[in-house]
TORGUTOR-615878 format. One record per residue: residue in three letters; residue number from 0; x, y, z of N, C-alpha, C in turn. Coordinates in nm, 3 decimals, padded with zeros to 5 digits. Layout:
REM residues N
resn / resi / nxx / nyy / nzz / caxx / cayy / cazz / cxx / cyy / czz
ala / NUM / X / Y / Z / X / Y / Z / X / Y / Z
...
REM end
This chain:
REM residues 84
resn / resi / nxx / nyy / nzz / caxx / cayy / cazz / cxx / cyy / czz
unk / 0 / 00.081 / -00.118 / 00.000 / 00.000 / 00.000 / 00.000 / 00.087 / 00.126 / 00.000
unk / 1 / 00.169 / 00.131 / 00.090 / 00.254 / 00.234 / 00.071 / 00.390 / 00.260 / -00.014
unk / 2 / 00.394 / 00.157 / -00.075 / 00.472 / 00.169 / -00.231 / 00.420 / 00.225 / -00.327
unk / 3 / 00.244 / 00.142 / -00.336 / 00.187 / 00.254 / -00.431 / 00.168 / 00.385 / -00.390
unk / 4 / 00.129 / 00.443 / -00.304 / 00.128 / 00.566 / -00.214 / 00.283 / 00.674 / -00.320
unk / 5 / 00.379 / 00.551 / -00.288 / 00.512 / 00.619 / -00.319 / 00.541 / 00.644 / -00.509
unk / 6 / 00.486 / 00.578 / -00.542 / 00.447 / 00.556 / -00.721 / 00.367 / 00.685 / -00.757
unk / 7 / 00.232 / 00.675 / -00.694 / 00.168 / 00.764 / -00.725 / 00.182 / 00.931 / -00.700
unk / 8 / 00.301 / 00.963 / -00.606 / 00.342 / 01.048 / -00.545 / 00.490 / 01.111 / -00.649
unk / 9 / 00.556 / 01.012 / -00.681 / 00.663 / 01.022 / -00.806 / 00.622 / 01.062 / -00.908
unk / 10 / 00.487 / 01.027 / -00.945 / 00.437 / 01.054 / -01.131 / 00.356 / 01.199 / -01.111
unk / 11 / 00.367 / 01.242 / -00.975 / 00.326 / 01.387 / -01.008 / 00.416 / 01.477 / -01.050
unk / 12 / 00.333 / 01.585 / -01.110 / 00.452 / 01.688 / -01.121 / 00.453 / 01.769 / -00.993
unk / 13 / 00.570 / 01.864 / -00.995 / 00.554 / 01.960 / -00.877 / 00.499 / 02.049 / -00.910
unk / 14 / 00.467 / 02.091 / -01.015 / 00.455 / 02.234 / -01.094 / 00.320 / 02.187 / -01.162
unk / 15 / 00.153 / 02.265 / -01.133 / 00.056 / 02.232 / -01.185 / 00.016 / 02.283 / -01.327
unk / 16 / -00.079 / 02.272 / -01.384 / -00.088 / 02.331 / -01.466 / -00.129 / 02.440 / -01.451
unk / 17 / -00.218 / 02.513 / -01.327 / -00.263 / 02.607 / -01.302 / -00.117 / 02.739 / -01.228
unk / 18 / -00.059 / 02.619 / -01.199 / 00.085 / 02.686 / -01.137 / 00.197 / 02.721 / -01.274
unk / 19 / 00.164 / 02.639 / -01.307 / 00.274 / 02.666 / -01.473 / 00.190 / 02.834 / -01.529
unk / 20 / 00.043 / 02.800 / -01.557 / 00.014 / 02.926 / -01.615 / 00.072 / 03.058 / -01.535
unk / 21 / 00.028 / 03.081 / -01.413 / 00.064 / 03.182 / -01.279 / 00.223 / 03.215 / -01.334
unk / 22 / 00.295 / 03.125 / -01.369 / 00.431 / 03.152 / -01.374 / 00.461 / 03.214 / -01.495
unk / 23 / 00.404 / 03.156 / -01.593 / 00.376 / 03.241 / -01.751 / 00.365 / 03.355 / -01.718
unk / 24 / 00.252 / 03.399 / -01.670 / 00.182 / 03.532 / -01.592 / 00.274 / 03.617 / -01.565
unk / 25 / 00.368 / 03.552 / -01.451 / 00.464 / 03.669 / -01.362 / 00.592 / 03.675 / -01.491
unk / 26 / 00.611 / 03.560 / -01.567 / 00.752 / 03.602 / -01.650 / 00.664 / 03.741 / -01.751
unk / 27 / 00.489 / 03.743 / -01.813 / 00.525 / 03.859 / -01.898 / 00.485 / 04.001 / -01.820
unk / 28 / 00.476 / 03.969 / -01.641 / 00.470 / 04.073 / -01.626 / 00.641 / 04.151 / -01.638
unk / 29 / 00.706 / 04.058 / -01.562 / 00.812 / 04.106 / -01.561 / 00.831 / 04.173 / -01.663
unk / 30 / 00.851 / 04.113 / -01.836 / 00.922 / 04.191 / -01.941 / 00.823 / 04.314 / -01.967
unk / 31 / 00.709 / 04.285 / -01.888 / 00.662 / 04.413 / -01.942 / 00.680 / 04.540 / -01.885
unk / 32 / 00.754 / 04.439 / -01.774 / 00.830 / 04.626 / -01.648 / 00.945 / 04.617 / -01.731
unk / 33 / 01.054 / 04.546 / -01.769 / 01.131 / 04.588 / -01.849 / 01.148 / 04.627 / -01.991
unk / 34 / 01.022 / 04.665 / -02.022 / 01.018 / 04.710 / -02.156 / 00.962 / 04.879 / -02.110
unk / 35 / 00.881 / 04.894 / -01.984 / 00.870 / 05.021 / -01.917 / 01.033 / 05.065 / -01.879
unk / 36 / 01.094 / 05.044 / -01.881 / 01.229 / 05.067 / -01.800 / 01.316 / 05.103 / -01.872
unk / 37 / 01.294 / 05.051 / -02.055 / 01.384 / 05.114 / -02.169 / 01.344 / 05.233 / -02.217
unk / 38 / 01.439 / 05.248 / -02.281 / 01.436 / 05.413 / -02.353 / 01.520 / 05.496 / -02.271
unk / 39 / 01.507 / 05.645 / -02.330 / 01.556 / 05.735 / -02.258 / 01.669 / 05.747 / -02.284
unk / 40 / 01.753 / 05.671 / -02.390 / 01.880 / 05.752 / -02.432 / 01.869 / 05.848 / -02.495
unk / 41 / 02.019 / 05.915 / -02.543 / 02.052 / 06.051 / -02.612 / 02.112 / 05.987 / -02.780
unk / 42 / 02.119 / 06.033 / -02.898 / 02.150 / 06.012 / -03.006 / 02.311 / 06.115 / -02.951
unk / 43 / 02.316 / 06.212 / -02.926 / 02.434 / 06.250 / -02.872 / 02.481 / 06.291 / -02.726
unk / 44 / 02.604 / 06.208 / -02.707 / 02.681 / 06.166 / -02.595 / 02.694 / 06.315 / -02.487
unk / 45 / 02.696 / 06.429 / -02.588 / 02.769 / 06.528 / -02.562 / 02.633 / 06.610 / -02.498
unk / 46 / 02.475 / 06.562 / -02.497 / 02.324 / 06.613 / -02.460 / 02.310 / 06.549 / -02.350
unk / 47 / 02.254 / 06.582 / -02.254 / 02.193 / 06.540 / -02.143 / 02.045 / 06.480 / -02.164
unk / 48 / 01.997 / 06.376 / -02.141 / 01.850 / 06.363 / -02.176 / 01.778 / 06.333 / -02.067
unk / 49 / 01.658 / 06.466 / -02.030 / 01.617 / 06.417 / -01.813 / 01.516 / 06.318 / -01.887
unk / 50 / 01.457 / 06.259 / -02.003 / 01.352 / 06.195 / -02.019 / 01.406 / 06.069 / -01.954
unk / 51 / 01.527 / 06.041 / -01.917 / 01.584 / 05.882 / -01.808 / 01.504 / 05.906 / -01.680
unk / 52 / 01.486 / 06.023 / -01.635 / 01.426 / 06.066 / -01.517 / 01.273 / 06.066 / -01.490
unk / 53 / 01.213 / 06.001 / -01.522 / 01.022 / 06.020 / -01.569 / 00.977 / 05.929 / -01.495
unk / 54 / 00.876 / 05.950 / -01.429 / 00.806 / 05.831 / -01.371 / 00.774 / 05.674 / -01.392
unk / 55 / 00.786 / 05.719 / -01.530 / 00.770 / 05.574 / -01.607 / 00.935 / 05.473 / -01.573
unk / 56 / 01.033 / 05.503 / -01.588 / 01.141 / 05.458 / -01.526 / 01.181 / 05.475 / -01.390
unk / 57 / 01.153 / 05.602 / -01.335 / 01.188 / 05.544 / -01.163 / 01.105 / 05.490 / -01.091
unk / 58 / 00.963 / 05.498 / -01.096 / 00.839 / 05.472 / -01.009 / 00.788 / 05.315 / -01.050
unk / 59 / 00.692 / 05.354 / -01.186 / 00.646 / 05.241 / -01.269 / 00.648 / 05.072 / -01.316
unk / 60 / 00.815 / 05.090 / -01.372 / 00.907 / 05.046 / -01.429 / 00.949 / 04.910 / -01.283
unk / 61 / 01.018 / 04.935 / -01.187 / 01.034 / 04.896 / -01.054 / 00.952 / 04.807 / -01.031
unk / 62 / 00.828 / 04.887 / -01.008 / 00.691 / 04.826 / -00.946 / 00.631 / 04.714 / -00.985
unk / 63 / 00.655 / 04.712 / -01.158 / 00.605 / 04.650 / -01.193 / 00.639 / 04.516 / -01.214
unk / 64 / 00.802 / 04.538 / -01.197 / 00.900 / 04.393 / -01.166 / 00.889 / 04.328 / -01.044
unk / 65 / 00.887 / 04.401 / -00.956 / 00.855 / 04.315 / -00.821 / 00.761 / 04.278 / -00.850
unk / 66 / 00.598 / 04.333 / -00.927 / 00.500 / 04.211 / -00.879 / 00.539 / 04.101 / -01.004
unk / 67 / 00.576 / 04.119 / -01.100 / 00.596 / 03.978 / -01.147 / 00.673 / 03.897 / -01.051
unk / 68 / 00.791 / 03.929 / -00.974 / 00.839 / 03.838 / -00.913 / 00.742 / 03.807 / -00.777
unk / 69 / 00.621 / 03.864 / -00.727 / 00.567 / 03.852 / -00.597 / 00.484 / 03.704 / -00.679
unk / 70 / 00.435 / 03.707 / -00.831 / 00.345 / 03.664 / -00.929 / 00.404 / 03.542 / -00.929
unk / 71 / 00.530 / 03.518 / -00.963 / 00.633 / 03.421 / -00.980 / 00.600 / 03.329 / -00.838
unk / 72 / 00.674 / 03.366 / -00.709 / 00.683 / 03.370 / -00.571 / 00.607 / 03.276 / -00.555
unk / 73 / 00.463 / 03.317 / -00.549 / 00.341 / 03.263 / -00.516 / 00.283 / 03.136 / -00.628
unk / 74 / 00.339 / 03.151 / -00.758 / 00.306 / 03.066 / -00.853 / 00.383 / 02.907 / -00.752
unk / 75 / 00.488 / 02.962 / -00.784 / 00.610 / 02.800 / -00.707 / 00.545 / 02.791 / -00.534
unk / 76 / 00.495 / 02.875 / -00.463 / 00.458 / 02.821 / -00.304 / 00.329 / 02.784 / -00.326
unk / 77 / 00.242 / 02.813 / -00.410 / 00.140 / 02.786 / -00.421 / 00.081 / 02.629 / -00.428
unk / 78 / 00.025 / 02.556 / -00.341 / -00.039 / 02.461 / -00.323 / -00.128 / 02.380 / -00.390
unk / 79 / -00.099 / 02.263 / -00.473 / -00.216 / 02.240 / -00.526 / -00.323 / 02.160 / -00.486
unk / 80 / -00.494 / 02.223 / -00.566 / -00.616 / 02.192 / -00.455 / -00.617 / 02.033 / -00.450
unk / 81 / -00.652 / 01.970 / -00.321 / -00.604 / 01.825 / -00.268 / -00.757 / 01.768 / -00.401
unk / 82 / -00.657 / 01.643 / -00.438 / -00.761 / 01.556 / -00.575 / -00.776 / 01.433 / -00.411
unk / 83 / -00.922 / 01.420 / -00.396 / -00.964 / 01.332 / -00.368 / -00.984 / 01.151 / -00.451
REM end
């Protein structure tokens, strides 16, 4: 009995399917804070450009990476619902 116990416990995955999606989730939040986070160069070296300075890169940009990783976090601790 408790071999099969141990069989049936091996052929799971760790990672559900509902947990796989969640993780999808947090990877496009992430690129989508790092696609907030580009820009803002100068075409010349010798110009200052404050558009690096904008909310969209110091505030936004940040924010929006941590919750993919809070998204991520919770995808992998996340529990799956007990199959009777």
């Amino acid at each position: 009995m408790a071999e099969k116990k141990k069989e049936d416990n091996a052929r799971k995955m760790a990672v559900t399917a509902p947990g796989l999606k969640l993780m999808i989730v947090g990877l496009l939040v992430m690129v989508a804070g790092f696609f907030l986070l580009s820009g803002g160069g100068s075409k010349d070296p010798q110009v200052f450009n404050y558009a690096m300075f904008d909310f969209r890169r110091l505030v936004l940009a940040p924010i929006v990476i941590i919750a993919g990783i809070v998204i991520e976090v919770i995808a992998i601790m996340r529990r799956p619902a007990k199959e009777d």
